[in-house]
C-alpha positions in Angstrom: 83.8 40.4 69.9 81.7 37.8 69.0 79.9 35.9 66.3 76.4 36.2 65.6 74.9 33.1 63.6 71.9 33.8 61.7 69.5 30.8 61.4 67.5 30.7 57.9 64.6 28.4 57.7 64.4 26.7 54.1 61.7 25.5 52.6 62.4 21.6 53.1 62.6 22.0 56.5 59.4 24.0 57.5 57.8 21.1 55.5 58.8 18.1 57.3 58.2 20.5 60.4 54.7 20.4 59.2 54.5 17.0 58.1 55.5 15.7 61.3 53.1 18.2 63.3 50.1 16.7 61.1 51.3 13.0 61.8 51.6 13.9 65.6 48.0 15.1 65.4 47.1 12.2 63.9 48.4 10.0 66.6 46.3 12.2 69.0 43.7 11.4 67.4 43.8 7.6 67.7 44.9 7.6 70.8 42.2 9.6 71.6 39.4 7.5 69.8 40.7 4.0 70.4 42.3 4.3 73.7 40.7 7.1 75.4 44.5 7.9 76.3 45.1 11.9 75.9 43.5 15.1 75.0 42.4 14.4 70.9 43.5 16.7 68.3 44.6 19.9 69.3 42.9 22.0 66.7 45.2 25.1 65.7 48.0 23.5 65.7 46.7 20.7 63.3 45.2 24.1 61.3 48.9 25.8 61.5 50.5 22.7 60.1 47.7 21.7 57.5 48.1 25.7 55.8 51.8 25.4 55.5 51.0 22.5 53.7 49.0 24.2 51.8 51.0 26.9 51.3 54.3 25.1 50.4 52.8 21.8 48.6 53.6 21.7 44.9 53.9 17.5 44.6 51.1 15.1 45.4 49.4 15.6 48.9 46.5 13.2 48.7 47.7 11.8 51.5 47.9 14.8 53.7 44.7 15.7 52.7 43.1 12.2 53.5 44.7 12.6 57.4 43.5 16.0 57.5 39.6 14.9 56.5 40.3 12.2 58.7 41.3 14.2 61.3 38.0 16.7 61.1 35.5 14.0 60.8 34.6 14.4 56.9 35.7 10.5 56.0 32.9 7.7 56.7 34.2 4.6 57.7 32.6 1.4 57.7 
């Protein structure tokens, strides 16, 4: 016979998950703008990461949410 593990996904981790999805989009992005290196910011994944956020943020996120307006163009820089 043999074992069956089951894998349960906690919180924490589908956060930093996330978190690091939103940061990798982010580094799409630049590479994108400043480089012209890569495809730019692959939308639904960036969307997928950004409502988990959402969904499971219950501390400060001002950060998150200045990437993600970053990220869709809402941000003027000078």
């Amino acid at each position: 016979m043999s074992a069956q593990s089951i894998y349960i996904r906690k919180r924490h981790t589908v956060r930093e998950e996330a978190e690091k999805e939103i940061l990798k989009q982010a580094d799409n992005y630049l590479y994108k703008k400043r480089f012209m290196l890569g495809e730019g910011v692959k939308a639904n994944k960036r969307n997928k990461a950004l409502a988990i956020l959402d969904f499971i943020c219950k501390e400060n996120c001002e950060i998150i949410q200045l990437i993600d307006k970053e990220l869709k163009g809402c941000l003027v820089t000078k």
